[in-house]
Backbone as CSV, one residue per row, in Angstrom:
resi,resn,N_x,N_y,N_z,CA_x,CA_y,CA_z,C_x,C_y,C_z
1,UNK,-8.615,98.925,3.831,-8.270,99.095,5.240,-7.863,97.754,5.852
2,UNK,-6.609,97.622,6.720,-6.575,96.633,7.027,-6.214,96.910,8.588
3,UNK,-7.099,96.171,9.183,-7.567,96.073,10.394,-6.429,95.364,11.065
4,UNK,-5.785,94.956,10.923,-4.098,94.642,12.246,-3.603,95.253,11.933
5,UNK,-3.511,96.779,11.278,-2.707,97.666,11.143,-3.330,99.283,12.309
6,UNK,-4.644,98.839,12.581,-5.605,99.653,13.831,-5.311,99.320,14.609
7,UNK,-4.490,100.847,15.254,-4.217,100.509,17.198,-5.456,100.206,18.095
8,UNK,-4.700,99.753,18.942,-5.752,99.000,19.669,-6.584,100.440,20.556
9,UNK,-5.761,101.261,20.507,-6.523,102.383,21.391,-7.807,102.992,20.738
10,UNK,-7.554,102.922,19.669,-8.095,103.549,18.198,-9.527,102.707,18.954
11,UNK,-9.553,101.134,18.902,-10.677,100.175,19.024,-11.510,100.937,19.981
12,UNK,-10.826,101.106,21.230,-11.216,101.245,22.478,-12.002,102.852,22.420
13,UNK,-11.571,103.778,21.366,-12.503,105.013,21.726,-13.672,105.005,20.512
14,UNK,-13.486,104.000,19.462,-15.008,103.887,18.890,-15.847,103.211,19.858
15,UNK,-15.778,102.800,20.615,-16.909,101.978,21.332,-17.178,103.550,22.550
16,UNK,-16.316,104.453,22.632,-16.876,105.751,23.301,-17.503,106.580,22.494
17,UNK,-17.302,106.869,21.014,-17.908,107.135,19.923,-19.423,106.742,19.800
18,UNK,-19.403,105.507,19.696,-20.547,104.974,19.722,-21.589,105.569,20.592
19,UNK,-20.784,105.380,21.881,-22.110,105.486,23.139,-22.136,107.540,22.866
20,UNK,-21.330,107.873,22.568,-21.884,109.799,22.675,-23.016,109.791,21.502
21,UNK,-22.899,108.957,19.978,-23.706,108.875,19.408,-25.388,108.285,19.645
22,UNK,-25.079,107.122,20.179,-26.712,106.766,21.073,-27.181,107.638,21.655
23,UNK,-25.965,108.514,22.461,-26.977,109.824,23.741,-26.923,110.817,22.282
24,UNK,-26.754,111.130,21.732,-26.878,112.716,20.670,-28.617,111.950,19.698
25,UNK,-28.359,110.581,19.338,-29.715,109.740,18.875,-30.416,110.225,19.748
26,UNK,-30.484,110.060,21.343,-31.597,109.878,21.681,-32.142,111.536,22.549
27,UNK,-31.080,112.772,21.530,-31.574,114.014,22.117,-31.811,114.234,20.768
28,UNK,-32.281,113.427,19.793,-33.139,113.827,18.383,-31.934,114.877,17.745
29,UNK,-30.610,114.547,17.428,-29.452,114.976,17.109,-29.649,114.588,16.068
30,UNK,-29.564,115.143,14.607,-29.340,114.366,13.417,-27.636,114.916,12.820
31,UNK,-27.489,115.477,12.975,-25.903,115.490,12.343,-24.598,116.122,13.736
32,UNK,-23.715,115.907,13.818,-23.036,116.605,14.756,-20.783,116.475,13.898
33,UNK,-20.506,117.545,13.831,-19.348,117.971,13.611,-18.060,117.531,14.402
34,UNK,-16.823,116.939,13.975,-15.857,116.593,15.215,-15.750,117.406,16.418
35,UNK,-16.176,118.837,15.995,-15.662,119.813,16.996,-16.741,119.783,17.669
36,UNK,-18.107,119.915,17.158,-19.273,119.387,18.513,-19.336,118.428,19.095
37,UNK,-19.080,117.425,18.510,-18.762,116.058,19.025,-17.650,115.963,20.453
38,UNK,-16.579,116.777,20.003,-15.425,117.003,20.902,-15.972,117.858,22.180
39,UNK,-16.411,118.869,22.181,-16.897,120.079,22.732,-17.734,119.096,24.034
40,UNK,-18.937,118.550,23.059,-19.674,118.009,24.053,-19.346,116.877,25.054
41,UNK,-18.347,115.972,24.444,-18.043,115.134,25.165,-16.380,114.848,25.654
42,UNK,-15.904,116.208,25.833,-14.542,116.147,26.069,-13.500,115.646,25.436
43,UNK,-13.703,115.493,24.344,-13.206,114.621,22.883,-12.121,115.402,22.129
44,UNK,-11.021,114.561,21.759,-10.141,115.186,20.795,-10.486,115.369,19.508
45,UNK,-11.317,116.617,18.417,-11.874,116.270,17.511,-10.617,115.974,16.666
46,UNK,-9.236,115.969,16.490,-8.339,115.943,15.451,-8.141,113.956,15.688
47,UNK,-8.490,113.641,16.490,-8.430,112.283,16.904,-9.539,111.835,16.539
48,UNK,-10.471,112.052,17.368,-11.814,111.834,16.600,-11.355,111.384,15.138
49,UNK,-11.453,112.027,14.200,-11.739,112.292,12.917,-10.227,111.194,12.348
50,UNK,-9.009,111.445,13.091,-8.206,109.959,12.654,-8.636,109.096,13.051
51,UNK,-8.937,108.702,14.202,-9.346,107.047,14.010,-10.645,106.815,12.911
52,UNK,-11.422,107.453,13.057,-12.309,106.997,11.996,-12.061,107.197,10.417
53,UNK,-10.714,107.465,10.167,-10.099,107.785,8.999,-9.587,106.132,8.635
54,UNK,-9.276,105.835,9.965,-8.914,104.086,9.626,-9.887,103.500,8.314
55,UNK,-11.232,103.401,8.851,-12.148,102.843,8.140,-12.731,103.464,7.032
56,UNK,-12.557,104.295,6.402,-13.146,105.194,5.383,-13.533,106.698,5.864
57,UNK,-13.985,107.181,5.067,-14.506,108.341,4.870,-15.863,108.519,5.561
58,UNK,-16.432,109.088,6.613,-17.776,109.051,6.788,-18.477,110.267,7.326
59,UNK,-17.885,111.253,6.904,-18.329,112.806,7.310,-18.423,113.319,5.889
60,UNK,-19.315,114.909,6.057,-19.385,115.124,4.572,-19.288,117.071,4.900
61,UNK,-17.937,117.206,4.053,-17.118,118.691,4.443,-18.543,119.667,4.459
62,UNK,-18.261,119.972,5.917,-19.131,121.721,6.112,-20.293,121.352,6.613
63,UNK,-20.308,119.862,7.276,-21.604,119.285,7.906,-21.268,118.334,8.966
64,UNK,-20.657,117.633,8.707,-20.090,116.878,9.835,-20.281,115.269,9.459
65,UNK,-20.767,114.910,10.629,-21.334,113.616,10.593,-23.068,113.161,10.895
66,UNK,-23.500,112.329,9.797,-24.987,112.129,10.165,-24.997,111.183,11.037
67,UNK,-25.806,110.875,12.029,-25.315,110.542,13.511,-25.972,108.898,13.284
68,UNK,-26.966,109.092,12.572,-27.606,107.625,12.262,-26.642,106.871,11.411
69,UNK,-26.212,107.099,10.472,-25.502,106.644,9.542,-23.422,106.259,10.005
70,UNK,-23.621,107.190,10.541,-22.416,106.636,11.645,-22.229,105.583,12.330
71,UNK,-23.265,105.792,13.698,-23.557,104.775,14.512,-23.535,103.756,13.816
72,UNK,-24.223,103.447,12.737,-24.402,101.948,11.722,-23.119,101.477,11.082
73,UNK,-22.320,102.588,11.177,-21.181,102.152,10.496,-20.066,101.471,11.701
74,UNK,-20.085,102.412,12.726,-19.452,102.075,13.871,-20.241,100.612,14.688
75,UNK,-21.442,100.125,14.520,-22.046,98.576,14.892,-21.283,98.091,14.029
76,UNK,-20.905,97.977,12.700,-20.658,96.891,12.134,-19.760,96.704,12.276
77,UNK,-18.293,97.800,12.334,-17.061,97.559,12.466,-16.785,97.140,13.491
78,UNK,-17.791,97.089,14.592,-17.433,96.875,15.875,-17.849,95.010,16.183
79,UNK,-18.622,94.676,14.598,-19.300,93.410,14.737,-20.332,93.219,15.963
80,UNK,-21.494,94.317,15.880,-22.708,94.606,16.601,-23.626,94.904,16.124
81,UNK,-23.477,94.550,14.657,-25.172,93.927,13.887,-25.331,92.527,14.025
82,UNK,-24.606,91.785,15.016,-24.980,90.021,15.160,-25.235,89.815,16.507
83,UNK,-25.424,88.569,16.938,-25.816,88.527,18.694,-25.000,87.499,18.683
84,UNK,-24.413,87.930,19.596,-22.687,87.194,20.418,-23.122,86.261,21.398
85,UNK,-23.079,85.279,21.640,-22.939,84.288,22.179,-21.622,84.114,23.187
86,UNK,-22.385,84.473,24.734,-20.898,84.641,25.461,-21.131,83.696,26.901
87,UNK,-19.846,83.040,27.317,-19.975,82.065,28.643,-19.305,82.582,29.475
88,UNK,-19.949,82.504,30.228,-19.523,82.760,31.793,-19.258,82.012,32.889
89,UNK,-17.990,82.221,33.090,-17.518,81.402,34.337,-17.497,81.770,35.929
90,UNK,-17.832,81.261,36.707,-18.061,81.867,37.925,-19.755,82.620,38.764
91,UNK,-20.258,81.932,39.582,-21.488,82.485,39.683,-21.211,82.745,41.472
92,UNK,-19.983,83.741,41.771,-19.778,84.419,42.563,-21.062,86.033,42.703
93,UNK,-20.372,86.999,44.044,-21.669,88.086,43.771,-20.928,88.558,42.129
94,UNK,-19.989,88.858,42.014,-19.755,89.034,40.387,-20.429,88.616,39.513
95,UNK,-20.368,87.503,39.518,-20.648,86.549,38.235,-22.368,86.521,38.198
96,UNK,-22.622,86.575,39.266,-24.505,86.708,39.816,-24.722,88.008,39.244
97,UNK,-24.204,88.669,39.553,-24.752,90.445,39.409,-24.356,90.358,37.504
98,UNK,-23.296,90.070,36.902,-22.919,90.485,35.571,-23.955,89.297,34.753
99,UNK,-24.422,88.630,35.451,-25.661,87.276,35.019,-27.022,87.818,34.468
100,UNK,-26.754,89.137,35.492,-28.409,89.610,35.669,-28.400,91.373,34.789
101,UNK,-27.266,91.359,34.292,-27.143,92.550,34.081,-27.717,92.564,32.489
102,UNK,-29.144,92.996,32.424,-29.998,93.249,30.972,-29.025,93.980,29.923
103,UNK,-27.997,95.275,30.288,-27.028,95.570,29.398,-26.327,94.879,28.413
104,UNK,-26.003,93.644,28.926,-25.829,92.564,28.330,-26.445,92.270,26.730
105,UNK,-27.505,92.190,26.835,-28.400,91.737,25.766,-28.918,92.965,25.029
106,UNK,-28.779,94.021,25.242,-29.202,95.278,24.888,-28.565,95.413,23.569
107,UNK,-27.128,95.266,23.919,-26.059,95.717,22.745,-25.562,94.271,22.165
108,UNK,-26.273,93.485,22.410,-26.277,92.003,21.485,-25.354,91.113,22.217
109,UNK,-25.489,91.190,23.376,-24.067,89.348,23.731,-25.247,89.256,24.403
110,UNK,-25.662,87.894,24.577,-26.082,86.927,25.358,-25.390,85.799,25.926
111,UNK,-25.866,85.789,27.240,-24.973,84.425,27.910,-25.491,83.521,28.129
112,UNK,-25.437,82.628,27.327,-26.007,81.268,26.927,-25.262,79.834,27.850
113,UNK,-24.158,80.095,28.047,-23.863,78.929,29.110,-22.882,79.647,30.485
114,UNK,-23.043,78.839,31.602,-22.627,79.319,32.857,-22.006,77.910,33.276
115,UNK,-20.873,78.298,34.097,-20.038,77.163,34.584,-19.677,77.919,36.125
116,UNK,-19.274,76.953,36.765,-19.019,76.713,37.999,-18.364,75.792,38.761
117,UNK,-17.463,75.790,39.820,-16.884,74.825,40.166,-17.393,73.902,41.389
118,UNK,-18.593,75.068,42.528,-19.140,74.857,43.405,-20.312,74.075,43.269
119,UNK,-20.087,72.495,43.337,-20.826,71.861,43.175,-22.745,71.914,43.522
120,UNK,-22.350,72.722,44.837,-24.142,73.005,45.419,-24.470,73.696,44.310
121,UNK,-23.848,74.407,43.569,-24.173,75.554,42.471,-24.458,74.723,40.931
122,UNK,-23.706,73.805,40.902,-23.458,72.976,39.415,-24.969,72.107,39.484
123,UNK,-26.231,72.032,38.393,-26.863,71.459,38.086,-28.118,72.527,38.191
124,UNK,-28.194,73.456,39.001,-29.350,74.905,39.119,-29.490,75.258,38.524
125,UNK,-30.840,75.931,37.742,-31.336,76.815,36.871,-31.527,77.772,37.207
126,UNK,-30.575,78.880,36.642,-30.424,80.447,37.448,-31.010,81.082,35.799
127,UNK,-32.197,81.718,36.105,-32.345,82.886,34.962,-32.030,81.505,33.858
128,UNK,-32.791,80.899,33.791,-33.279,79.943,32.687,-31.935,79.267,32.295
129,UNK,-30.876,79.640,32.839,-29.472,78.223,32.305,-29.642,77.552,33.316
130,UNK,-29.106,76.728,32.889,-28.287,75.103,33.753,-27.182,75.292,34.034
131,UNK,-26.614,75.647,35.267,-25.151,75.920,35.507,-24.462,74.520,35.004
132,UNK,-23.237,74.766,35.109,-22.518,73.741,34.611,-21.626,73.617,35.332
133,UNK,-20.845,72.547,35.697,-19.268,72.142,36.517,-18.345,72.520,35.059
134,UNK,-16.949,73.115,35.628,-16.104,73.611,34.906,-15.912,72.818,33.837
135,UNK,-15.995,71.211,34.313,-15.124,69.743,33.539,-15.760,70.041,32.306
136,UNK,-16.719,70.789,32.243,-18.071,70.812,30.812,-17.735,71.796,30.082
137,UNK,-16.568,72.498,30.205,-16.414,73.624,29.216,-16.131,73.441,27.761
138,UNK,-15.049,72.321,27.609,-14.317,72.150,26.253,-15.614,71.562,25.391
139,UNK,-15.926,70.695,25.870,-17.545,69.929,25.093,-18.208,71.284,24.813
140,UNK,-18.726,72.038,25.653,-20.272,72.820,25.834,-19.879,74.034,24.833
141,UNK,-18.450,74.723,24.744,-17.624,75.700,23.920,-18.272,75.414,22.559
142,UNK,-17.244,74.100,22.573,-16.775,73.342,20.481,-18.232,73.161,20.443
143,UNK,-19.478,72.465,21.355,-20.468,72.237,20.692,-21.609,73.513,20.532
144,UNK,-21.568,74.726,21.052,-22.200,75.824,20.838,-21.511,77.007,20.211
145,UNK,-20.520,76.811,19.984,-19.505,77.746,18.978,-19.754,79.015,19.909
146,UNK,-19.134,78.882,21.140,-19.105,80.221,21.477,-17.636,80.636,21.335
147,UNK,-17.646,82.066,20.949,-16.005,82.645,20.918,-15.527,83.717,22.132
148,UNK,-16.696,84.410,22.719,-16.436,85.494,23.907,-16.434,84.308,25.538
149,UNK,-15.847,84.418,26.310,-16.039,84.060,27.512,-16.066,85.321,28.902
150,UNK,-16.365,85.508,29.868,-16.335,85.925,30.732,-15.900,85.751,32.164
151,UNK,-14.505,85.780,32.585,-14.451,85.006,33.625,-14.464,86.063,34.969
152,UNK,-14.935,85.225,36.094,-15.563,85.707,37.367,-15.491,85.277,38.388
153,UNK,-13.566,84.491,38.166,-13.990,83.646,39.489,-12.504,84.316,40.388
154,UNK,-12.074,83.594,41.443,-10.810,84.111,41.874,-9.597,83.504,41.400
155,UNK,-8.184,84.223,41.482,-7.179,84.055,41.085,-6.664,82.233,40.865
156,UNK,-7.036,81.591,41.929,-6.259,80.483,41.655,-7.515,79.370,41.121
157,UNK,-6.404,78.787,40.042,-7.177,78.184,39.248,-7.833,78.712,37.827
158,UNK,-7.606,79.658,37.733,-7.710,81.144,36.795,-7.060,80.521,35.396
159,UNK,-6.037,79.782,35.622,-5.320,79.835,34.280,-5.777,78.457,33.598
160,UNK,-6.155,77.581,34.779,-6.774,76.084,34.347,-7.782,76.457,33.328
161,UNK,-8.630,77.322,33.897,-9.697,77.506,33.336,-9.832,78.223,32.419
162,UNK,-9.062,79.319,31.780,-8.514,79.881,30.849,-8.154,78.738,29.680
163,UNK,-7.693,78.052,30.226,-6.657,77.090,29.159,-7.969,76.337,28.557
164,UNK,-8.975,76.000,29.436,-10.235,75.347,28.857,-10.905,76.061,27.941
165,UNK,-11.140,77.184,28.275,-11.698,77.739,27.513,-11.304,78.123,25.850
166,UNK,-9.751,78.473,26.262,-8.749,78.507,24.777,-9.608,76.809,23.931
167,UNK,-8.975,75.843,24.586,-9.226,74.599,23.951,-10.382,74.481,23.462
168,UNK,-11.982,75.104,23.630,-13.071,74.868,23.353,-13.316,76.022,22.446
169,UNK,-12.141,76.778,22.126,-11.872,77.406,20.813,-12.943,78.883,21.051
170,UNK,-12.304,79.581,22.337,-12.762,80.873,22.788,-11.489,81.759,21.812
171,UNK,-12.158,82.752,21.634,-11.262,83.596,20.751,-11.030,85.467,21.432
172,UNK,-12.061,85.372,22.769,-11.959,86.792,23.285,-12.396,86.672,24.616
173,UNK,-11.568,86.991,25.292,-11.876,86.880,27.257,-12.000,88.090,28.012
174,UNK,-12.773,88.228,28.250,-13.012,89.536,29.419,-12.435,88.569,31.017
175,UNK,-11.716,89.412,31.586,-11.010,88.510,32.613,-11.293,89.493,33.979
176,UNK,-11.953,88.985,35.100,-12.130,89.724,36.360,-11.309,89.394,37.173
177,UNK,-10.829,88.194,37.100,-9.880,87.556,37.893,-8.321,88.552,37.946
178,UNK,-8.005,88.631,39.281,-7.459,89.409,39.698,-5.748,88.702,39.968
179,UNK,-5.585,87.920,38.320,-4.089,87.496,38.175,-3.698,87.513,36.602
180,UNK,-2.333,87.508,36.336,-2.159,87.474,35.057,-2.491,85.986,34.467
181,UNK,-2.591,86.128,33.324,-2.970,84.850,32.930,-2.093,85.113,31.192
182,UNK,-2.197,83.937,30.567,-1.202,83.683,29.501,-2.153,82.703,28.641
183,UNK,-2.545,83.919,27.117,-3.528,83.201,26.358,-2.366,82.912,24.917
184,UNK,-2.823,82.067,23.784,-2.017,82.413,22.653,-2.146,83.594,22.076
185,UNK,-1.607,83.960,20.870,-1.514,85.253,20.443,-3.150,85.595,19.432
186,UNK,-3.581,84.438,19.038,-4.941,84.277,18.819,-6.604,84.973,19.594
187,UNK,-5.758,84.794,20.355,-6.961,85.247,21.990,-6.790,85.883,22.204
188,UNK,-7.658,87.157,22.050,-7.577,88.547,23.064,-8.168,88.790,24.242
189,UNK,-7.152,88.862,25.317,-7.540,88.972,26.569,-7.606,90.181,27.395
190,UNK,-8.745,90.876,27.631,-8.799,92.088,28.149,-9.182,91.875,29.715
191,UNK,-8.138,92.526,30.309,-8.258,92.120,32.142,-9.217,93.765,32.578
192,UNK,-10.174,93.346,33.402,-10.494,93.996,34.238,-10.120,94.237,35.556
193,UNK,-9.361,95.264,36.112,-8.919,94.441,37.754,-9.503,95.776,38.812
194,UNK,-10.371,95.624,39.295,-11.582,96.779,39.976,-10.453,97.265,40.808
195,UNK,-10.027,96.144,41.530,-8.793,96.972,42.946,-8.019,97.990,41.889
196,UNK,-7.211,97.451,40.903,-5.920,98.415,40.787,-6.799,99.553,40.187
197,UNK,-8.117,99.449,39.643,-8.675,100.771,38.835,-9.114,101.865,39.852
198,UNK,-9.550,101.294,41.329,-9.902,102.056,42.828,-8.127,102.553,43.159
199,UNK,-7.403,101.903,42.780,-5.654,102.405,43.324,-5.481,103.602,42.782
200,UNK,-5.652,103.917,41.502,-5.418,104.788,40.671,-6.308,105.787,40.651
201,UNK,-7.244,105.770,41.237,-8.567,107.041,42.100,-7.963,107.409,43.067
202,UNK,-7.284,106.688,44.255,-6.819,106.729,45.234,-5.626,108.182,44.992
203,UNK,-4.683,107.411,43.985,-3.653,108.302,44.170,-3.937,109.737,43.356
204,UNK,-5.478,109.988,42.803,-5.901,111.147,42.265,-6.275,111.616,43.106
205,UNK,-7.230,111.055,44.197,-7.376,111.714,45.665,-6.473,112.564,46.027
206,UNK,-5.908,111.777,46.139,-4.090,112.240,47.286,-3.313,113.728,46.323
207,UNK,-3.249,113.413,45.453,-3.054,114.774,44.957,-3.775,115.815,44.667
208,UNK,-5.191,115.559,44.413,-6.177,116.964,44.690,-6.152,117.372,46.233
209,UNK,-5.539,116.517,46.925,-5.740,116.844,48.283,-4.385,117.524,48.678
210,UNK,-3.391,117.196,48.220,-2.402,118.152,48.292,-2.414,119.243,47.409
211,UNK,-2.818,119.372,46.832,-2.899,120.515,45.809,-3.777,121.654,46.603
212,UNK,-4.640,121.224,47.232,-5.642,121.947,47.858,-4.859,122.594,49.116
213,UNK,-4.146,121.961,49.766,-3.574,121.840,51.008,-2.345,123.090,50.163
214,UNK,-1.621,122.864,49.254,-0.752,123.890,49.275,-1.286,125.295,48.651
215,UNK,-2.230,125.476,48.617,-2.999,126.727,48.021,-3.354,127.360,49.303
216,UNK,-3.939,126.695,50.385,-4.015,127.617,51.680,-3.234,128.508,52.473
């Protein structure tokens, strides 16, 4: 199997895989079928069953899938039998609230260093780190081998700090910042942007609401 040949969408619904498997684990589920699998969680089972065709074989005909033995297969491919080491930039209410968020550590990333640009903020021990001033990223990166970053701050200045982070040899960015930014082809950068994801509710509104409106 070779893994740059897996769409990226493919990535994005084992990690939904995963989580229907934890909830079926934790209703004492021991085996479940694409089509139960699908059924229960609104799931394409013919999809289902291709993407996980990427990686091998892991169902067994006229039974399905054993739900323990899955899940284990889906941690590893997902590289979530190790604990991730991830930095965070920004100790905005964002960056405060995603600081404190135990989820975090549940499913193995820990955030081991915090940066900041707001000096009253730079030198505090929040939840046992030492914030840090931004200037400290490239050092604090290369010397703790972190590869995930988290950024949390606002648009400008976004890409400075991006670029630091590339240099201190980050290899995966979760991005809150609410601008495009430009990593090498090395770096995978996945943007979160809350406004445009509330835009796109918005305009689902607006059409259940006309829809409703022309049925009367």
């Amino acid at each position: 199997m070779k893994t740059d040949r897996v769409p990226e969408k493919t990535i994005t619904r084992l990690s939904i895989y995963l989580r229907c498997l934890e909830e079926l684990e934790a209703d004492g589920v021991v085996s479940v079928s694409s089509k139960e699998l699908a059924e229960r969680f609104s799931l394409n089972p013919a999809q289902v069953r291709k993407d996980l065709a990427y990686f091998g074989q892991f169902g067994i005909r006229g039974l399905g899938y054993y739900i323990v033995e899955l899940k284990h297969h889906l941690e590893r491919i997902l590289g979530l039998k190790q604990e991730w080491k991830v930095a965070l930039v920004g100790l905005g209410n964002l960056g405060s609230a995603l600081l404190a968020y135990k989820g975090f550590r549940e499913k193995g990333f820990k955030i081991t260093a915090v940066f900041e640009k707001d000096p009253f903020k730079v030198g505090r021990k929040i939840r046992g780190l030492r914030v840090q001033g931004v200037s400290r990223i490239i050092p604090v990166m290369k010397k703790r081998r972190i590869k995930i970053a988290i950024l949390a701050i606002p648009a400008t200045g976004a890409q400075a700090v991006v670029d630091a982070l590339v240099a201190g040899g980050v290899t995966a960015i979760l991005n809150f910042a609410p601008t495009q930014l430009v990593v090498p082809p090395t770096v995978k950068l996945q943007n979160v942007d809350i406004s445009t994801l509330l835009k796109t509710l918005t305009f689902h509104t607006i059409r259940v609401g006309r829809g409703a409106r022309d049925e009367e």
